[in-house]
LOTORTOR-176892 format. One record per residue (C-alpha): residue number from 1; residue in one letter; x, y, z. Coordinates in steps of 0.02 Angstrom, whole numbers. Each point is the difference from the previous one (the first is absolute). Layout:
<pts>
PT  pos  code       X       Y       Z
PT  NUM     A       X       Y       Z
...
</pts>
This chain:
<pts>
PT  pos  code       X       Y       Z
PT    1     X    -397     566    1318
PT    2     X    -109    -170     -42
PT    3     X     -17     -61    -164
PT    4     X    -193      42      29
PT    5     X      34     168      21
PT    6     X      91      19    -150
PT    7     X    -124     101    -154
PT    8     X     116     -19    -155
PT    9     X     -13      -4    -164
PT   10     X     138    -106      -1
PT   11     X     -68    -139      64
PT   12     X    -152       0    -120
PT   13     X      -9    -117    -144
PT   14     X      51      24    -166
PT   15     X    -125     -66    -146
PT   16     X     100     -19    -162
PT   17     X     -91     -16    -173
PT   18     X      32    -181     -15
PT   19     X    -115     -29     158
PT   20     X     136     -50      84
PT   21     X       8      89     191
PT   22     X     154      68     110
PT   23     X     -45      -7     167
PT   24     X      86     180      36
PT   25     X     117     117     -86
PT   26     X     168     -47      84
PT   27     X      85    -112    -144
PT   28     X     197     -71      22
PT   29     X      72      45    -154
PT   30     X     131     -83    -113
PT   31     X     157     -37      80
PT   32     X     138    -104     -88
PT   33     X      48    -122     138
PT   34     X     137     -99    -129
PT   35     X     -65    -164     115
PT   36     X      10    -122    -148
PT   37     X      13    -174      66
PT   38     X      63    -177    -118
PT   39     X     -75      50    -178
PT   40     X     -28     167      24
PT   41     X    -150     -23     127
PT   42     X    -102      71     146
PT   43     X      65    -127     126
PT   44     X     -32      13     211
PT   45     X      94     161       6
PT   46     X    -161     100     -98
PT   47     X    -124     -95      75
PT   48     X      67      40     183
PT   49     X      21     178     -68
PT   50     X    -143      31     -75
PT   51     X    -135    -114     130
PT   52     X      75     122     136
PT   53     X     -49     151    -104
PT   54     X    -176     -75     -32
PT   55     X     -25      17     179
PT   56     X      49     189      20
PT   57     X    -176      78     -54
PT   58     X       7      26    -189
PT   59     X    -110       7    -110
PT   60     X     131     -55    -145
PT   61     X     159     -73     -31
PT   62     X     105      27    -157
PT   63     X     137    -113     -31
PT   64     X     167      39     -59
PT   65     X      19     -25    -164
PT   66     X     -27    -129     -86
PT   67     X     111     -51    -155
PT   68     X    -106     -59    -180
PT   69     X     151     -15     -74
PT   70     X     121    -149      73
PT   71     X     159      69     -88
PT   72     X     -46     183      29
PT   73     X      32      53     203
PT   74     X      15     140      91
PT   75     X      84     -73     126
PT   76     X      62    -179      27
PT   77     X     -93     -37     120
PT   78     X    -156      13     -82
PT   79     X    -151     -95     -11
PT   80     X     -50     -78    -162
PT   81     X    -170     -52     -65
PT   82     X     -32     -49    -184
PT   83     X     -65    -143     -79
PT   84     X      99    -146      70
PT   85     X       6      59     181
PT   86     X    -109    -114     126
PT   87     X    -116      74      66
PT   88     X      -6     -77     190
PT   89     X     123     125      62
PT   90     X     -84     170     -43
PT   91     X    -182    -109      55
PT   92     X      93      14     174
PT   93     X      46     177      -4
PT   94     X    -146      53     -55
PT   95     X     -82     -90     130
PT   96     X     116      71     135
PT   97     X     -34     190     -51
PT   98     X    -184     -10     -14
PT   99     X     -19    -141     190
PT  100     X     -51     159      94
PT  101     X    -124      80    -122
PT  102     X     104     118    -114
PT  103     X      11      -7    -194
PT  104     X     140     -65     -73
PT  105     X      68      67    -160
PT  106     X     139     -57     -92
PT  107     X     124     139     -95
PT  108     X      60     -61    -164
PT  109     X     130      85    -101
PT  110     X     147       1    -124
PT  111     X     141      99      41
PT  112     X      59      58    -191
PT  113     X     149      77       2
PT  114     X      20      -4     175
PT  115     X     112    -157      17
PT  116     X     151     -11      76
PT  117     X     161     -22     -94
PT  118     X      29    -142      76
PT  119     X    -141    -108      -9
PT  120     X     -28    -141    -128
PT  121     X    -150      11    -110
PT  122     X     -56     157    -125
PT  123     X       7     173      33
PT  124     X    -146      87    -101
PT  125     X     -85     156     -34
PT  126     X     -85     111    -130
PT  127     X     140      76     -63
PT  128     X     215     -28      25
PT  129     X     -13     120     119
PT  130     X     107     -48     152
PT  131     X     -40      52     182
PT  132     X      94     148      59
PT  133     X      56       4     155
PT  134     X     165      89      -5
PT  135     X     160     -86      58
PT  136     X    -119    -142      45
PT  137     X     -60      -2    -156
PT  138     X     121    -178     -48
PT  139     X    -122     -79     138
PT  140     X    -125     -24    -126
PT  141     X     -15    -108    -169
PT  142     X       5      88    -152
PT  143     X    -184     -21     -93
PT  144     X     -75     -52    -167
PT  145     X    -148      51     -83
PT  146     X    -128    -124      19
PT  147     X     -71     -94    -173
PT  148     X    -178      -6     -33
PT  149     X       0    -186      41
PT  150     X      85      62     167
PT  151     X    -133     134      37
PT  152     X    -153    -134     -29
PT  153     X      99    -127     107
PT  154     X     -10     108     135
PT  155     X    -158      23       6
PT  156     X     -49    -170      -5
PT  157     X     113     -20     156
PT  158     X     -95     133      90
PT  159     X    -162     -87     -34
PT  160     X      65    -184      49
PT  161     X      53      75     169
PT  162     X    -133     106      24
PT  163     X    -119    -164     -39
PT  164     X     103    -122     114
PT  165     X      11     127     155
PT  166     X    -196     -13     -26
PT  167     X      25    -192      -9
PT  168     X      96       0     158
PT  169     X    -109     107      90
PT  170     X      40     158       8
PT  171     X    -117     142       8
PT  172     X      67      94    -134
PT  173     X     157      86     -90
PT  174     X      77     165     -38
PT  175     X      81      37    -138
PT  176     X     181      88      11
PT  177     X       5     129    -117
PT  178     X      97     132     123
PT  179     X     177       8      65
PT  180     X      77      -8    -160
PT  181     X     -46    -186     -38
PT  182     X     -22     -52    -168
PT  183     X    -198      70     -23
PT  184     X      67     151      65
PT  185     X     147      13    -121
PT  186     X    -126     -21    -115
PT  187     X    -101     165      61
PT  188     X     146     108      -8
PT  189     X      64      77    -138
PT  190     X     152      38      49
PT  191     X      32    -221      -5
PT  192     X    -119      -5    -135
PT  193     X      76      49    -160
PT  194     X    -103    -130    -102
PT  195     X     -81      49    -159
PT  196     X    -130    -128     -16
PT  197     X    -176     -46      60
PT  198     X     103     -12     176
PT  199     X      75     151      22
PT  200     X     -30     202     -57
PT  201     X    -149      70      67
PT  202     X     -68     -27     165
PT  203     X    -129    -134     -47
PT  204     X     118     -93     -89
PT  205     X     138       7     142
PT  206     X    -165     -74      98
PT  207     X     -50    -116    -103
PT  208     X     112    -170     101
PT  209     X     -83      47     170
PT  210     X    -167       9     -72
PT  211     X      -1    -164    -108
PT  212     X      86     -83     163
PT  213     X    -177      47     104
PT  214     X    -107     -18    -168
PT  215     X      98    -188       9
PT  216     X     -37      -1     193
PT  217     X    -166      53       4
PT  218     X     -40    -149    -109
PT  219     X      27    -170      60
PT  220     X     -34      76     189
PT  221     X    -153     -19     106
PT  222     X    -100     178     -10
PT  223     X      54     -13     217
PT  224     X     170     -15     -33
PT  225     X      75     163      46
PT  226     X     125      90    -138
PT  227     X      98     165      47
PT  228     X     132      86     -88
PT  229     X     152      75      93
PT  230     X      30     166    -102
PT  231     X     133     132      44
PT  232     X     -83     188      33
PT  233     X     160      50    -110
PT  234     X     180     -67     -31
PT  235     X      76     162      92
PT  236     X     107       1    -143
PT  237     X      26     182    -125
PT  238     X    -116     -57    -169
PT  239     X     -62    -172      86
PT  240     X    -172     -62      28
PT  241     X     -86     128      92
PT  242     X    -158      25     107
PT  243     X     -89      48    -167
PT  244     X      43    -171     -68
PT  245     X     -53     -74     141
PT  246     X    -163      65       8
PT  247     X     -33     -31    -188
PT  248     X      46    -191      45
PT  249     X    -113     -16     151
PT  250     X    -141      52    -118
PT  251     X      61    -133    -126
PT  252     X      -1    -147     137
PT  253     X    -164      51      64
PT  254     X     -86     -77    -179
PT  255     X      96    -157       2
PT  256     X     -70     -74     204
PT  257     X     145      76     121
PT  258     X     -72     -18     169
PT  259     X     127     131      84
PT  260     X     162      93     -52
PT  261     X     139       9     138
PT  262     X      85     170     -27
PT  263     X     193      15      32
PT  264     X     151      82    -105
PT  265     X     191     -23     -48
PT  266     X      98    -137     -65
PT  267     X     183     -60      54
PT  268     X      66     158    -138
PT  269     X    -106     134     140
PT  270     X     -38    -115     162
PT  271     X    -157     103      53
PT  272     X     -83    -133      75
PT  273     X     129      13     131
PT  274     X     -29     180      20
PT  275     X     144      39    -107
PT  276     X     -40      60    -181
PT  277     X     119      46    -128
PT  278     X     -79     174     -54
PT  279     X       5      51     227
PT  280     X    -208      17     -18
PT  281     X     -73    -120     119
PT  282     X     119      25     166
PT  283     X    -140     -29     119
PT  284     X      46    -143     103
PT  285     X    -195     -59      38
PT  286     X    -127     -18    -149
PT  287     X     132      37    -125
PT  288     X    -126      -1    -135
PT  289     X    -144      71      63
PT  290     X     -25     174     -86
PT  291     X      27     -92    -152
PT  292     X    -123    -162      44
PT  293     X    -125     150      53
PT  294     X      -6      98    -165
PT  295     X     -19    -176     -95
PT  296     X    -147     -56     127
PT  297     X     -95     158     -70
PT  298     X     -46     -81    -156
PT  299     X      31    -182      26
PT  300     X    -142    -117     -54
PT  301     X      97    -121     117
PT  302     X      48     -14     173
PT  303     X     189      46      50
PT  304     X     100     -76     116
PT  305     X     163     101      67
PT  306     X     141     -85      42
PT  307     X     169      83      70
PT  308     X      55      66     159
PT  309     X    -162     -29      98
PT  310     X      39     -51     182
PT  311     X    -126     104     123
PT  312     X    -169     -33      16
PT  313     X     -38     201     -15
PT  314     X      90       4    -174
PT  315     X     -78    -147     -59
PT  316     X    -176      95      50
PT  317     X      67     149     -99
PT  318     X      27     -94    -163
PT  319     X    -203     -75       9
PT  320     X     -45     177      36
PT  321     X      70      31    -187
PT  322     X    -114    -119     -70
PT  323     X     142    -133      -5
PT  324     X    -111    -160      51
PT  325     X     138    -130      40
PT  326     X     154      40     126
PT  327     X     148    -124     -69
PT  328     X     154     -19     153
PT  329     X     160     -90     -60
PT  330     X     139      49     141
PT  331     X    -116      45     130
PT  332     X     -69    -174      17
PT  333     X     189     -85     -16
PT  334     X      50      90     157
PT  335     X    -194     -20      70
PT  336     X    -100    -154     -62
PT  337     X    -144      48      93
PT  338     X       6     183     -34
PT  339     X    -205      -2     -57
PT  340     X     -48     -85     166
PT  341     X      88     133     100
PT  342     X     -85     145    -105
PT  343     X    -159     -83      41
PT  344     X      48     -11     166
PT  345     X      68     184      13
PT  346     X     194     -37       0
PT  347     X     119      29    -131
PT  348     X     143     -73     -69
PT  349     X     166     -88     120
PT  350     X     110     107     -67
PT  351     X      92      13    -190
PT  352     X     159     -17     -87
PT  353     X     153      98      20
PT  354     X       4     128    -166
PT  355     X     123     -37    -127
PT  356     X      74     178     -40
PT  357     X     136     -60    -109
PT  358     X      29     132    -154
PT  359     X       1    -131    -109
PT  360     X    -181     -35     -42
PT  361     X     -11    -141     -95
PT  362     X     110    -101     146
PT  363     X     -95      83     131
PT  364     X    -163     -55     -63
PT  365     X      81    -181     -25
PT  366     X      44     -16     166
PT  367     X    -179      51      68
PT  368     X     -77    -131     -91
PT  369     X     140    -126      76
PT  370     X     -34      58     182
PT  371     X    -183     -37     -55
PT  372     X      38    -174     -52
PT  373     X     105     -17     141
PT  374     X    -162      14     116
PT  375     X     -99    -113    -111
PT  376     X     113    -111      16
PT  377     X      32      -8     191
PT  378     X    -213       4      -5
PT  379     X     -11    -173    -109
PT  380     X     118     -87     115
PT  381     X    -117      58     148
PT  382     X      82     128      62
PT  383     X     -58     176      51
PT  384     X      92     168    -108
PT  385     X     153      69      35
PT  386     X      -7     182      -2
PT  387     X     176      49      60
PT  388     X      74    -101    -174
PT  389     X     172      90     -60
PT  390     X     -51      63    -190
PT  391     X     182     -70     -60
PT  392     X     -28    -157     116
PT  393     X    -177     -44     -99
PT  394     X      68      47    -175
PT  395     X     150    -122      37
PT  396     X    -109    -129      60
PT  397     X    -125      17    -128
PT  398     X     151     -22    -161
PT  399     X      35    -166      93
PT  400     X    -181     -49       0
PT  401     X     -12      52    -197
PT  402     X     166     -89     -46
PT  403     X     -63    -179      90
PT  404     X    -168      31     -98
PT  405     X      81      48    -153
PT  406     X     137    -188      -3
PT  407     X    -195     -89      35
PT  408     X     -88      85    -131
PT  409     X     147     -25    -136
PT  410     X     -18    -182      25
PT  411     X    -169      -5       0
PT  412     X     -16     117    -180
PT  413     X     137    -119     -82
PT  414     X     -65    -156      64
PT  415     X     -85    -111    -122
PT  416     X    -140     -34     115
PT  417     X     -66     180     -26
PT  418     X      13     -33    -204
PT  419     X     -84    -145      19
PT  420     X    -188       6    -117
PT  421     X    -146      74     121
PT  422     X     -45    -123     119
PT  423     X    -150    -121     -24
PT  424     X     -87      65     162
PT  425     X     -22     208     -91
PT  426     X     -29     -88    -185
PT  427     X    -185      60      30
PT  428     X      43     169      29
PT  429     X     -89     109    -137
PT  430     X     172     106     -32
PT  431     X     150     -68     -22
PT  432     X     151     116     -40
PT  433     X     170     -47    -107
PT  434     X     156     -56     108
PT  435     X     145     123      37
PT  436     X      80      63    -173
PT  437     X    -159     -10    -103
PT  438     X      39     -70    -185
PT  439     X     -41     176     -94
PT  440     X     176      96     138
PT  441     X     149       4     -81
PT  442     X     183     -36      83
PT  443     X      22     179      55
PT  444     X    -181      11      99
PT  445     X      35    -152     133
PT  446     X     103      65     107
PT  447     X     105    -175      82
</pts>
C-alpha cells in the first residue's frame, strides 16, 4: 500500500487551543531513557536518540522525564533542568527532535515519594506515607510531609523549567501528574492524608497541579503547548478513580491545558505495564482504553492514550473512541519508524519477549530495563535487539544505574552545583531557593 493511498485519520492534524498544530495523531510518549550525561544533561546519546525518532513520521515527541527538582530523581540517570542549568544542551535536543518536522515536548516532573533508598537528595511527599511494594518495599526512601515553603518551592520549580524548556526551544511540556509521581500522590487520597488547603477534598488534593499550569500558563507564549499527564485511575482499592479523573480534566480545562495524555498505575499497581494491582486492566493492547473512552464523553479537552498501543488497527480503534492523540512508548523503542510504516501499510518489526514473572513489581522493572536496553543500543547507532534475555537486560541495566548513580553523587555534593545561580540565567524572571530551602528542618533533607 502507498502512503497516497492511505485515508486515515491518523495522519490528520491535530489543532490544540493554544494554536499550536500536530501534524497527525501518532505522538511518542514519555519514556524514561536514564541517559544523563556530565551534570545531569541531554548529551549526544538523546540527541542521536531522539533526531532518529524525529525522522520516523510523528507528529510528536514526548521526552522522558524531565527532573525540576535537582536533589529529587527518579532515577539516577536523570535529566535535570532548573535554574542554573545551561541551556545549550537541551537547545540541541530540542533541535534534534523537531529537524524532521515533529513537535517536541519536554516532560517535566517530580518523583515525590518515589525515590530510591539509595539515592542522595530528599525523598518527599504529601503525607509520611511510604511506598508499598511488599518485600521490595526497603527499595524505596521513607517520606516526609512536605512544608508549605516546600509545596510553593515546587511550584516555582515547575514554572522555571517549564519557562527554560520554552527558552531552549522546545515546543512545549507536559506535566507528570500520573504514575504515582509526586502530583499524583497529591490526587490520591489514599497518599494524601493532609488536612490543610492541600489535602481533603478533591479540589484541594488538586490544588499543586493546577497552580503548577496556572504558574505555567503565565510567563509562556499563548503557542507554547502545555499538557498534563493524568492517570484514568490508580488501579488501587479507595485510590483516585476514573470519577476523579474526570472531575480534574474539567478543572484543567479553565486554567489553558492544551491536551491531557490519559494513562493509569503507579510503581504500588504497575498498570501502565499492563499489570494493575486490583487484576482490572489485563488487556495487553490499549490497556486504558474503556476507561480513556468513558472520560472522552465529557471532556472539554482532547485525550491522548498512552499504553500498550503497537498496531496500526488498534491505534485506529482508540480515535474511533473519540481519543484524538495515539501516544506509543515501547512500540517505537523496538520500531523507530513505526508511523512511517503505518503510513506505508506495514506494521511493527517485531516486539519484546513478555515478562511473565509472578512477581509484578520486578516483572514490570525489568520491562522497562529491556526498554532502555533498546534505547540505548539506538543512541549509539545501532538498530533494536529483539531477542534480549529479560534477566540479561535487567542485569545490564543495574550496572548502567550504579555508574550513573557514583556520577550523579559527585555531581549533587560538589560545590560547583552550590555555587550562587550563574550570571548568564540572572535575568531569568523566576529564580527558585537552592537544595534544603532555609524554612526545612534537619529531618526533611534527606543526605
Amino acid at each position: 500500500m502507498s502512503s497516497g493511498s492511505v485515508s486515515s485519520e491518523l495522519f490528520s492534524p491535530l489543532h490544540l487551543r493554544s494554536g499550536q498544530v500536530l501534524r497527525n495523531r501518532i505522538a511518542k510518549a514519555a519514556m524514561e531513557e536514564g541517559m544523563a550525561g556530565e551534570a545531569q544533561l541531554p548529551d549526544g546519546r538523546l540527541i542521536s536518540l531522539y533526531r532518529r525518532w524525529g525522522a520516523g513520521g510523528a507528529g510528536l515527541l514526548i521526552t522522558g522525564n524531565v527532573m525540576v527538582h535537582a536533589e529529587a530523581l527518579t532515577g539516577p540517570g536523570g535529566i535535570v533542568l532548573d535554574a542554573d542549568a545551561p541551556l545549550e544542551p537541551f537547545a540541541a535536543w530540542a533541535q534534534a527532535g523537531k529537524a524532521a518536522g515533529a513537535a517536541m515536548w519536554m516532560q517535566i516532573s517530580h518523583p515525590g515519594r518515589q525515590v530510591e533508598a539509595r539515592m542522595p537528595g530528599v525523598v518527599w511527599g504529601p503525607s509520611e506515607i511510604a511506598v508499598d511494594l511488599g518485600r521490595h518495599s526497603k527499595r524505596f526512601g521513607r517520606p516526609v510531609a512536605m512544608t508549605a515553603a516546600q509545596i510553593a518551592a515546587t511550584i516555582t520549580r515547575f514554572v522555571t523549567t517549564a519557562q527554560r524548556a520554552e527558552r531552549a526551544g522546545f515546543d512545549g511540556v507536559e506535566v507528570h501528574a500520573a504514575h504515582g509521581y509526586l502530583l499524583s500522590q497529591f490526587l490520591s487520597p489514599l497518599v494524601n492524608d493532609r488536612t490543610d488547603e492541600w489535602g481533603g477534598s478533591l479540589e484541594n488534593r488538586a490544588r499543586l497541579l493546577l497552580e503548577i499550569v496556572r504558574g505555567i500558563r503565565a510567563v509562556v507564549a499563548r503557542k507554547f503547548a502545555v499538557a498534563v499527564k493524568l492517570n484514568s485511575a490508580d488501579f488501587q482499592r479507595g485510590g483516585f478513580d476514573a470519577d476523579d479523573a474526570r472531575k480534574v480534566i474539567g478543572m484543567l480545562a479553565s486554567v489553558g491545558v492544551d491536551l491531557v495524555e490519559i494513562s493509569g498505575g503507579s510503581y504500588e499497581s504497575p498498570a501502565m505495564s499492563g499489570r494493575p494491582a486490583d487484576g482490572r486492566t489485563a488487556a495487553r493492547e490499549a490497556y486504558f482504553l474503556e476507561l480513556a473512552a468513558e472520560l472522552a464523553q465529557t471532556s472539554a479537552l482532547p485525550l491522548m492514550l498512552t499504553g500498550g498501543i503497537t498496531r496500526r488497527e488498534t491505534a485506529e480503534r482508540v480515535l474511533a473512541n473519540n481519543v484524538e492523540l495515539i501516544g506509543i512508548a515501547t512500540g517505537l523503542a523496538v520500531t523507530p519508524d513505526l508511523p512511517s510504516r503505518w503510513r506505508e501499510g506495514l506494521e511493527a518489526a517485531g516486539t519484546l519477549k513478555p515478562v511473565t514473572w509472578s512477581d509484578k513489581s520486578l516483572a514490570s522493572a525489568t520491562e522497562m530495563a529491556m526498554v532502555r536496553y533498546q534505547m540505548r543500543r539506538m543512541a549509539a547507532g545501532k538498530n533494536p535487539a529483539l531477542g534480549v534475555h529479560p534477566a540479561w537486560a535487567l542485569v545490564a541495566d543495574q550496572r548502567v544505574q550504579s555508574r550513573a548513580l557514583r556520577r550523579y553523587s559527585r555531581w549533587l555534593g560538589s560545590t560547583e552545583r552550590h555555587r550562587a545561580p550563574a550570571a548568564s540565567h540572572s535575568s531569568d524572571p523566576v529564580e527558585l531557593g537552592r537544595v534544603c530551602l532555609a524554612a526545612d528542618t534537619p529531618e526533611n533533607c534527606k543526605h
